[in-house]
C-alpha positions as CSV (number, residue, x, y, z in Angstrom):
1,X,-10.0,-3.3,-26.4
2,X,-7.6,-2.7,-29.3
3,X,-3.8,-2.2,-29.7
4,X,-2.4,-1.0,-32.3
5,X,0.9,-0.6,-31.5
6,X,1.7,-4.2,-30.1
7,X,0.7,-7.8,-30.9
8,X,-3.1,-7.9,-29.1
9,X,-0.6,-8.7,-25.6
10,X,-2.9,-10.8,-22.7
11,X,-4.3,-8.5,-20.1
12,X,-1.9,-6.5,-18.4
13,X,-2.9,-6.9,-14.7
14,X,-2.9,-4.1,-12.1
15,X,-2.9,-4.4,-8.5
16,X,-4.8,-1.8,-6.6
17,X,-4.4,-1.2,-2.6
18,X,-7.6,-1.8,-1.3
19,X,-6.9,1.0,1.8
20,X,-8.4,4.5,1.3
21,X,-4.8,5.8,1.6
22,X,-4.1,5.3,-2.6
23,X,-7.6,6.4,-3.2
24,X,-6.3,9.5,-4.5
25,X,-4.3,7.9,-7.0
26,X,-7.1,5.4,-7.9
27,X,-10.4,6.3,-7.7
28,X,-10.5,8.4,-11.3
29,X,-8.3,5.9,-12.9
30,X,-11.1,3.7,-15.5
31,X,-9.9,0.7,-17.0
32,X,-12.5,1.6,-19.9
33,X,-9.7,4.5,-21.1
34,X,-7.0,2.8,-22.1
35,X,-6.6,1.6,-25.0
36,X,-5.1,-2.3,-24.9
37,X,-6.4,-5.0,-22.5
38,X,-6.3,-4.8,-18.9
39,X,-8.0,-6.3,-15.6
40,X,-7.9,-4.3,-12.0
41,X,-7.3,-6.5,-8.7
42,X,-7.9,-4.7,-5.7
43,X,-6.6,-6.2,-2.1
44,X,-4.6,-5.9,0.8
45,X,-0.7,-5.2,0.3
46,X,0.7,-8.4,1.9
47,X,-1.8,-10.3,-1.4
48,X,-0.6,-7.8,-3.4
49,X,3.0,-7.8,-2.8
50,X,2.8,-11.6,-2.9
51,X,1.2,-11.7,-6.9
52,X,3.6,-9.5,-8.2
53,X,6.9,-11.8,-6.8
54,X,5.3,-14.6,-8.3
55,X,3.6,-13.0,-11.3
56,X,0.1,-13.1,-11.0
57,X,-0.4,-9.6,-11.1
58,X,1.9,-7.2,-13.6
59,X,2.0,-3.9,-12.2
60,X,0.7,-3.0,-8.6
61,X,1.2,-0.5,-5.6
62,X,2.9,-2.7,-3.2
63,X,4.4,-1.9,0.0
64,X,8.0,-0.3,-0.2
65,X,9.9,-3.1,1.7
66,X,8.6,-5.8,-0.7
67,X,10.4,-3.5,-3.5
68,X,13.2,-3.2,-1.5
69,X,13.1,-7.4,-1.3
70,X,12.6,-7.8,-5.1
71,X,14.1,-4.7,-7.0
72,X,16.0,-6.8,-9.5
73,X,12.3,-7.6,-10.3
74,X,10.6,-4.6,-10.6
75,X,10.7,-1.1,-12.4
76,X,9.6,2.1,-10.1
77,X,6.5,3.9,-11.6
78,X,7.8,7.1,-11.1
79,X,5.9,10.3,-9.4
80,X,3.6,7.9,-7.8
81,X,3.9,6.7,-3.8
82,X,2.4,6.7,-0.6
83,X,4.3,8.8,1.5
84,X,4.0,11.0,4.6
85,X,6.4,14.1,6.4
86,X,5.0,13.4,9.7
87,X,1.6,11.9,10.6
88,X,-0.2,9.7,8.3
89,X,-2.7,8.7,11.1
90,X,-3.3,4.9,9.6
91,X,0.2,3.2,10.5
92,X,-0.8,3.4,14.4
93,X,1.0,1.3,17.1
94,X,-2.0,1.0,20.0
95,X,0.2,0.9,23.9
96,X,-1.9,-1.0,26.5
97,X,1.6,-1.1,28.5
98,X,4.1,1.8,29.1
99,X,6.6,2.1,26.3
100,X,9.2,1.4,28.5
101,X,7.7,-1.8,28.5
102,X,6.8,-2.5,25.3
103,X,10.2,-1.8,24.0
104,X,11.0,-5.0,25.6
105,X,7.8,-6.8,25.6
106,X,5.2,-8.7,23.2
107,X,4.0,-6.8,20.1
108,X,1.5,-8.3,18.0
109,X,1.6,-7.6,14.2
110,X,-0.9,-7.0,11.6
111,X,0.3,-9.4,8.7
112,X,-1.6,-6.7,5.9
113,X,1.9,-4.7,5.1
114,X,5.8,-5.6,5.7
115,X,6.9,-2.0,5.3
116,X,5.0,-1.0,8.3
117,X,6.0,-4.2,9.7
118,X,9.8,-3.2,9.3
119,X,9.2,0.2,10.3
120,X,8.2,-1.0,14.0
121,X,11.4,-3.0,13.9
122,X,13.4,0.4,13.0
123,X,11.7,2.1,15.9
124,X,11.6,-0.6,18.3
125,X,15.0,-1.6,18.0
126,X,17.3,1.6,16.2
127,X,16.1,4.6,18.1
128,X,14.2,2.8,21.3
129,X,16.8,0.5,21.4
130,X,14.4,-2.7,22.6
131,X,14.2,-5.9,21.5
132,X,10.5,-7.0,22.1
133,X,8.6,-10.4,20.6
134,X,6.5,-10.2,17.7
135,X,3.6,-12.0,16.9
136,X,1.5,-12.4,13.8
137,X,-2.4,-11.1,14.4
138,X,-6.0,-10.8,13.3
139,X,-6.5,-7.2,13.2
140,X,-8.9,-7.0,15.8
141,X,-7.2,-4.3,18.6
142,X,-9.0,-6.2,22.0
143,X,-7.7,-9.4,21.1
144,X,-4.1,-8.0,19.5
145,X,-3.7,-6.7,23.2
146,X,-5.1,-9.9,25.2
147,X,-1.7,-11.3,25.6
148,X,0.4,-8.6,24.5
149,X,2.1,-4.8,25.7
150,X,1.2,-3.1,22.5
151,X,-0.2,-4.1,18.8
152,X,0.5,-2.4,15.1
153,X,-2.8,-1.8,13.1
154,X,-2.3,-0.2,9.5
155,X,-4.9,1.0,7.0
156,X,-8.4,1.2,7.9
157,X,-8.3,-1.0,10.3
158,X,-6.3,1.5,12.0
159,X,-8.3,4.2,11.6
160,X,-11.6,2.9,12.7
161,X,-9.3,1.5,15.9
162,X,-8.4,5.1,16.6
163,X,-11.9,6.7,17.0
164,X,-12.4,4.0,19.8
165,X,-12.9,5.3,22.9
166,X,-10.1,2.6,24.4
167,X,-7.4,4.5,26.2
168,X,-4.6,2.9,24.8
169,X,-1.6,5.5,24.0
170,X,-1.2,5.6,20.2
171,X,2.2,6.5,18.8
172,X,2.0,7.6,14.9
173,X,4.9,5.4,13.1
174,X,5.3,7.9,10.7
175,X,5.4,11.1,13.5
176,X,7.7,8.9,15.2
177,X,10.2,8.3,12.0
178,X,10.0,11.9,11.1
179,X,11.2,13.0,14.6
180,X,13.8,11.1,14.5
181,X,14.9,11.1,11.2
182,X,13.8,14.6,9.9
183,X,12.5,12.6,6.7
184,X,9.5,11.7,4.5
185,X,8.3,8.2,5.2
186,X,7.1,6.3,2.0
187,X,4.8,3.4,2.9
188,X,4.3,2.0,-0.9
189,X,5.4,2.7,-4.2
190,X,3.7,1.4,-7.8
191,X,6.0,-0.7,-9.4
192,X,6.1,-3.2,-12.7
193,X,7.8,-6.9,-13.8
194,X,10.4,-5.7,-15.6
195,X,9.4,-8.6,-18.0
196,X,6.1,-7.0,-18.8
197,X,7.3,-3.6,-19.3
198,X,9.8,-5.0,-22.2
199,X,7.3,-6.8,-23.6
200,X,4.4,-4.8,-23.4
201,X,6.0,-1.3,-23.4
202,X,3.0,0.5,-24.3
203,X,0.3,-1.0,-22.8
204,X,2.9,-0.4,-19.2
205,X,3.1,3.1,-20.3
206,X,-0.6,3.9,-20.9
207,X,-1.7,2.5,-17.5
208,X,0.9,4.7,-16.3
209,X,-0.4,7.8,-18.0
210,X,-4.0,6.8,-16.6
211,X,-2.7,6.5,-13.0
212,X,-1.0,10.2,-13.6
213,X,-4.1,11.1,-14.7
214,X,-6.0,10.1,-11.7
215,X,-3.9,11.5,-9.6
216,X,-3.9,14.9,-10.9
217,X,-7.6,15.1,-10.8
218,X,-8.0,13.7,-6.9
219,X,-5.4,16.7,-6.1
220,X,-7.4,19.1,-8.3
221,X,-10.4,18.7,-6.2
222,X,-10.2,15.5,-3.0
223,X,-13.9,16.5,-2.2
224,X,-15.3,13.2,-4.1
225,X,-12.8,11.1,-2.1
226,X,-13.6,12.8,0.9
227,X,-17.5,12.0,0.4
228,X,-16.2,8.5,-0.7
229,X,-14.2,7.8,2.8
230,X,-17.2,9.3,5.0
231,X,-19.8,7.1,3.0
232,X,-17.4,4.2,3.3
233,X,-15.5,4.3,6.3
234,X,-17.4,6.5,8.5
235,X,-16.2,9.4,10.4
236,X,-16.8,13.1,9.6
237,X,-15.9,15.0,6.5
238,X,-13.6,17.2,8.8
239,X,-11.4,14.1,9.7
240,X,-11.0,12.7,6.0
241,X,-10.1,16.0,4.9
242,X,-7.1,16.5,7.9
243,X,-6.6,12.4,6.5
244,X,-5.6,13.6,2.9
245,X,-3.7,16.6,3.4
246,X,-1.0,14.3,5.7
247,X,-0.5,12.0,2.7
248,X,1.5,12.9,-0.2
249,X,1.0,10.7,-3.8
250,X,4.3,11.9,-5.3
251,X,7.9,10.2,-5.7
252,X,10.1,13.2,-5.6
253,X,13.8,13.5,-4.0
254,X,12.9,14.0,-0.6
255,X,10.8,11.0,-0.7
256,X,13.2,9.1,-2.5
257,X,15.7,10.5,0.3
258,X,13.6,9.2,3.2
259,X,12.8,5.7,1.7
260,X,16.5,5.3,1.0
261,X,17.2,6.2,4.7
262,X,14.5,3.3,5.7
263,X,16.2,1.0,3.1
264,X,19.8,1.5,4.9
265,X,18.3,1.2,8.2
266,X,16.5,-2.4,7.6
267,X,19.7,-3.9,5.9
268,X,21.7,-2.7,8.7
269,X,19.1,-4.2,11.1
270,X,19.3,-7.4,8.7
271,X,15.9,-6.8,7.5
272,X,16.8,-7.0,4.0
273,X,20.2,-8.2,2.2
274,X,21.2,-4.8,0.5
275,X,19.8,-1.9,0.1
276,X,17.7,-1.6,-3.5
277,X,18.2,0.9,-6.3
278,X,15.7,2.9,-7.3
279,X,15.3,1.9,-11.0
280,X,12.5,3.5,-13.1
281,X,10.6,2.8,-15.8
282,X,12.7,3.1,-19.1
283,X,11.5,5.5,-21.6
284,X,10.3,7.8,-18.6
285,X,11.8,11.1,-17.7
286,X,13.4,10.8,-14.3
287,X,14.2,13.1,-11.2
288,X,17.3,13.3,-9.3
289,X,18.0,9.8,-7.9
290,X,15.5,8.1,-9.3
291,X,17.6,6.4,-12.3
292,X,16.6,4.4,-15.0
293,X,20.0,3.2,-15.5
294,X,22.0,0.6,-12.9
């Protein structure tokens, strides 16, 4: 590829979230249409979180807790999220034991995401008011729940774990934070290195545009994705469709509103040290509070 507005930069890499819940913001989004070098690494959050601390990756959707951890870091790709205002039917905690008892109990944990992770904690501990043990887990449901009162599954995993037939009461983490809080939930945001963005300003801002892009065109029609998921995943077209129309891919006030809520929440529970400003991309007009000043 060519650039001709910046000195032939190295490949800007872009983390992708290998769940089907950022589908819509991915799956139209071709390397092959911008113009300046890039590469596309798809994988779980956790991995994805992980490269973009340490550099390995540029730009990603990571989850919104490991922004939270590293904001100093990063730039916010504004208009772009994971979010839900009630359900999002793949963040599912599985109850083999009352909740009475679970509050209290042994949770097992899938490792794939710390802002689901810390949203548990929220819920567990701010508006249950338990303390239970957590422990780290394969996300496999039966074994999660051999030695323990309840286990989190997110992603796909948690979706193919809720079409079981397993009798396990299932409590929607992002239901349950929207009854309580009245709020959107945002499980991931796209962010950049604030080193590669002022250095490769418009190569950042052209993967950007792509992304918006991609996004507008799952919205203006979600029946591809939809055939994608079924194909993929399994399940019936009816499902995938009732899947979608819970999530939202935007990053407007009132999801801004309800991750800055979480964010207060986890430093108050000592989850995090403070809680992060929301600092967008410079150059990029911004909404309310998202501010591209400090």
């Amino acid at each position: 590829m060519t650039n001709n507005n910046e000195s032939n930069p190295r490949p800007i890499k872009l983390g992708r979230i290998s769940y089907t819940n950022s589908w819509p913001v991915f799956h139209h989004f071709d390397p092959a249409d911008i113009p300046y070098a890039m590469e596309l690494h798809s994988d779980l959050p956790a991995t994805l979180n992980r490269k973009l601390r340490s550099g390995d990756i540029d730009m990603a959707a990571i989850s919104s807790y490991a922004y939270g951890l590293n904001s100093d870091s990063y730039y916010v790709l504004p208009d772009l999220s994971v979010s839900a205002f009630g359900k999002v039917q793949s963040i599912l905690l599985f109850l083999k034991s009352p909740l009475e008892q679970a509050i209290n109990g042994r949770i097992a944990l899938t490792t794939a995401s710390a802002t689901s992770v810390n949203l548990l904690k929220i819920i567990m501990e701010k508006f249950y008011g338990g303390k239970p043990t957590y422990e780290d887990a394969e996300p496999d449901l039966e074994q999660m729940l051999a030695n323990a009162d309840a286990a989190l599954l997110i992603g796909d995993h948690a979706i193919r774990a809720s079409w079981m037939n397993h009798g396990y009461r299932v409590l929607d983490l992002g239901e349950v934070w929207n009854v309580w809080t009245g709020h959107w939930m945002t499980f991931a945001l796209w962010a950049v290195r604030q080193e590669t963005a002022q250095t490769y300003p418009e190569a950042v801002q052209s993967i950007y545009e792509g992304l918006l892009r991609s996004k507008a065109k799952a919205y203006a029609d979600m029946g591809p994705i939809i055939a994608k998921a079924t194909n993929q995943i399994g399940g019936e077209s009816g499902y995938w469709e009732r899947y979608f129309a819970c999530l939202r891919h935007d990053f407007g006030p009132e999801q801004q509103a309800g991750l800055k809520l979480y964010f207060r929440y986890a430093k108050e529970l000592g989850l995090i040290e403070k809680e992060p400003s929301l600092l967008a991309l410079p150059g990029i007009p911004v909404t309310d509070t998202l501010t591209n000043r400090r």
